[in-house]
N, C-alpha and C positions, 0 to 999 in steps of 0.2 A: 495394159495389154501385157500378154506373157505369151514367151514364145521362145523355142530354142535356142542356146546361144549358138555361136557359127565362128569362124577363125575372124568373118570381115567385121564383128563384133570388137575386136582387141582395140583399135582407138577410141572407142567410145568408154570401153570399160576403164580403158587405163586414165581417161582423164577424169571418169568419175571416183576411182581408187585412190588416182593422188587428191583431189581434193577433200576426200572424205577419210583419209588416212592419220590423221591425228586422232580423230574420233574408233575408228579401225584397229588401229595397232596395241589398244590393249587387249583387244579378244582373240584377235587376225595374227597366227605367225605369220603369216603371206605378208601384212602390211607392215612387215618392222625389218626397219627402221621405216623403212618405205614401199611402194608397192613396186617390183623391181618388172621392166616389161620384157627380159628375157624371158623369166620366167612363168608370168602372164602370157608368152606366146609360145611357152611348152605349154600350160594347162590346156590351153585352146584348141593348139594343134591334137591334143590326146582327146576333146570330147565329141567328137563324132565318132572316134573307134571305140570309145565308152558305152556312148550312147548306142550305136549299133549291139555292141556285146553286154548292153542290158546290165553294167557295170553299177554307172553314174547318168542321171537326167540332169541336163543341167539346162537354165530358164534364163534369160534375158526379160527386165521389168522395166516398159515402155510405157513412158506416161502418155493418157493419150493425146490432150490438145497440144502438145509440145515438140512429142517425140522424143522427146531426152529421154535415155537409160537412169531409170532410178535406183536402180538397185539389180540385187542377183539371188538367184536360189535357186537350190538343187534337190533333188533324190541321191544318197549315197549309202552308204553301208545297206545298202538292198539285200534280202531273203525273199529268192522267190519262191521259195516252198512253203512263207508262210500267207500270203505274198506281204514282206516290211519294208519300208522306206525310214531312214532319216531324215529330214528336212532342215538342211543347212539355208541361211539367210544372211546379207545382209543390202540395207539400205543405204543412196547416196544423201550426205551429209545434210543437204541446202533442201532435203525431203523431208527430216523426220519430223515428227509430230503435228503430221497430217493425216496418218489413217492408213499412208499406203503401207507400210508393211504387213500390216495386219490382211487386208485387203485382200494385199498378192498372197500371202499364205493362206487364206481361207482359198483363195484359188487353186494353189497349189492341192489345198485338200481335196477338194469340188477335183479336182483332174486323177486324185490318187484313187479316189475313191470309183469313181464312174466311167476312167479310160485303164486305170492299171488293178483293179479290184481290189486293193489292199485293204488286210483286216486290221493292218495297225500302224502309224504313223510314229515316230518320235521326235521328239526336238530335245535335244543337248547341249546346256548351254553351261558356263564359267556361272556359280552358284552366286557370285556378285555382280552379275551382268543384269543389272535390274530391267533395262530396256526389252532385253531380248524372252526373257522370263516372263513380261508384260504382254509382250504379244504373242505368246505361245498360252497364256492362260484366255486371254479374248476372244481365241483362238476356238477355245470348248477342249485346250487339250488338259490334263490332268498329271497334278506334280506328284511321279511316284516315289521318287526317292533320288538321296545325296551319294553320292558315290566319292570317298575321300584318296587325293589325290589323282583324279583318274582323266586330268589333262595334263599339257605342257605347255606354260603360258611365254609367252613373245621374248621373254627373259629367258626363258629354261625353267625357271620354277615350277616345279606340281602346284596345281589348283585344286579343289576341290569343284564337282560340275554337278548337276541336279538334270535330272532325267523328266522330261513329259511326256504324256503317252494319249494319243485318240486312239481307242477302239473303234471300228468302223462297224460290223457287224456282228 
């Protein structure tokens, strides 16, 4: 299930962050050293005035027999004049390689597509983030190209990140 996230969302997220933050912290500046919950309850506190001013969408990913939060994903660097989205992600640890990331983001498509009209989607990932590059291709999205230096990785160091693109119509 995927659903807004909300401020009463913050203990669920933070304990799936910490547990899922050694895996996190090499892609995640958020998660380094660790996922800090002051600052988790500024992000929170900001996404309903996000989300109102059409900023950032941001998604809460509820598994369904369980209810556990498995993970998070958003719309951010939004153009509404073309109408684009980015599609930020990530998954809680004790989840991955079961399908659900891919799942939620074809959802997240399914939502970009038929509730916000958008003609183009991207996913921006760390060009050695093999995981996340995995399920942005399963996805049906399309690797355009390497952009050098054009992150800043949990250390400070530039990265080199790799750009994928769905055209919708």
């Amino acid at each position: 299930m995927i659903r807004a996230g909300t401020l009463s969302d913050l203990d669920i997220t933070f304990s799936a962050a910490q547990e899922s933050a050694e895996a996190l912290r090499e892609w995640m500046p958020w998660a380094h050293p660790s996922p800090l919950r002051n600052s988790m309850e500024k992000y929170f506190s900001s996404c309903k005035e996000k989300w109102c001013a059409r900023e950032m969408l941001d998604f809460q990913w509820i598994e369904k027999s369980s209810g556990e939060l498995i993970g998070k994903g958003s719309f951010h660097h939004i153009d509404w004049m073309i109408p684009k989205f980015e599609i930020g992600y990530w998954l809680r640890t004790s989840y991955a390689g079961n399908g659900f990331c891919t799942e939620a983001v074809t959802g997240l498509v399914h939502y970009a597509k038929t509730e916000l009209q958008a003609a183009r989607l991207e996913i921006c990932s760390d060009l050695r983030n093999t995981k996340s590059r995995a399920v942005a291709e399963r996805c049906g999205f399309t690797l355009e190209g390497f952009l050098k230096q054009n992150m800043c990785a949990p250390d400070g160091s530039l990265r080199d990140s790799c750009i994928y693109a769905l055209v919708l119509n």
